[in-house]
C-alpha positions in Angstrom: -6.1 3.1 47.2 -9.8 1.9 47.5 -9.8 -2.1 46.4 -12.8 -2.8 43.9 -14.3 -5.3 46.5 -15.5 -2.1 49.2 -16.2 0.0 45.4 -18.6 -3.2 45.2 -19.6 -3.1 48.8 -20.7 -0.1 48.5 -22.8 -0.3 45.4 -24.4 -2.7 47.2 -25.2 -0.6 50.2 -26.4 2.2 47.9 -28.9 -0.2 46.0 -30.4 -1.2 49.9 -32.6 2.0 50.2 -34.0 1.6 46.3 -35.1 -1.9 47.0 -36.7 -0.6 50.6 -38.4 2.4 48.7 -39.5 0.3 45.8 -41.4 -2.2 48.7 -43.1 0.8 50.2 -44.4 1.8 46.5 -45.3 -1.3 46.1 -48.4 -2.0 47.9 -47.2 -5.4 49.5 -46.1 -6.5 46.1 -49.7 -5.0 44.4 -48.3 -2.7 42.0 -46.3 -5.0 39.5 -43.8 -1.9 38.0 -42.9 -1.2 41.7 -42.6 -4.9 42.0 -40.3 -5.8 39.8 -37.9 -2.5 40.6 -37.6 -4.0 44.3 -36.5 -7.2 43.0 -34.0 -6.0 40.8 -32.4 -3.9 43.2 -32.8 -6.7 46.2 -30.8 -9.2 43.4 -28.4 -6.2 42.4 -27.8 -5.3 45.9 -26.8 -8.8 47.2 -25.2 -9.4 43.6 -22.7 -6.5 44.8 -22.2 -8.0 48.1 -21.5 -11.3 47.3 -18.9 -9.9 44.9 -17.0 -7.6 47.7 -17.0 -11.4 49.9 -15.7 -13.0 46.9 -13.0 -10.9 46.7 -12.0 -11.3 50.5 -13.9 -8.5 52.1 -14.2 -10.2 55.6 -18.2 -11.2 55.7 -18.8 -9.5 58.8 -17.3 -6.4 58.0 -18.6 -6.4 54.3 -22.8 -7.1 56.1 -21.9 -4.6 58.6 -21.0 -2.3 56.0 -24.1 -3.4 53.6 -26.9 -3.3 55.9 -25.6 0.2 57.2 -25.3 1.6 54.3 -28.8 0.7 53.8 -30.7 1.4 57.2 -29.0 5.2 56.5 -30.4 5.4 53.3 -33.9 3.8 54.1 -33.7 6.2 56.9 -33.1 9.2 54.7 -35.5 8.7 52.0 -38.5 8.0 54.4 -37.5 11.7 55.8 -37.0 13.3 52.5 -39.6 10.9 50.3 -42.6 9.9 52.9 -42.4 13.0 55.4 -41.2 10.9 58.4 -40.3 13.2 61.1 -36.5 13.8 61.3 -35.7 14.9 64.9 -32.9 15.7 66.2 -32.3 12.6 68.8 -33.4 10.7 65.6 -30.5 12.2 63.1 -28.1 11.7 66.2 -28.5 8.3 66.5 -27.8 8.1 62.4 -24.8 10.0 62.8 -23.8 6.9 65.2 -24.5 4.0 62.5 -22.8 6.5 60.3 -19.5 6.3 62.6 -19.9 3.1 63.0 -19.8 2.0 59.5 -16.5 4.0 58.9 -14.9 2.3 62.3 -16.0 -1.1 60.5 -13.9 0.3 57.6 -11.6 1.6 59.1 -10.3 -1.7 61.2 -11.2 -3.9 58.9 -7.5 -4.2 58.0 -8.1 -4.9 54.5 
């Protein structure tokens, strides 16, 4: 059974890429809408984090996790929302983090 504290941790992870598309859209913090929906999500994001530590996620597994999670998804939505180029060396090495986040997981004996 899945504990709340990696439901929590992944919440988290999955709130990373909104916060890094709302900065792009933002201008450097110029456009005040886009603003305020990447601090939200950076607060929401961290909120979730600090919750799956709480509840004894080890911290290095639980930031390992998080900020995969999010380099994934930031990586995704500049493909699929700004056009960046998606080769296939460049998807490889994703499929790596993406292994790597489920070995964190997956030893993380919790």
């Amino acid at each position: 059974m899945i504990s709340m504290a990696w439901v929590f941790l992944v919440i988290a992870g999955f709130m990373e890429p909104c916060w890094v598309i709302g900065l792009k859209k933002s201008e450097g913090f110029k456009r005040l809408g886009w603003s305020a929906f990447t601090i939200v999500f950076i607060f929401a994001s961290m909120y979730f984090l600090a919750l799956a530590i709480d509840m004894d996620l080890p911290m290095g597994t639980a930031y390992a996790v998080w900020t995969g999670i999010g380099a994934v998804g930031a990586l995704v939505a500049g493909v699929l929302l700004f056009k960046e180029r998606a080769e296939l060396v460049r998807m490889f090495f994703i499929l790596l983090i993406v292994i790597g986040i489920a070995g964190v997981q997956i030893t993380a004996g919790v």
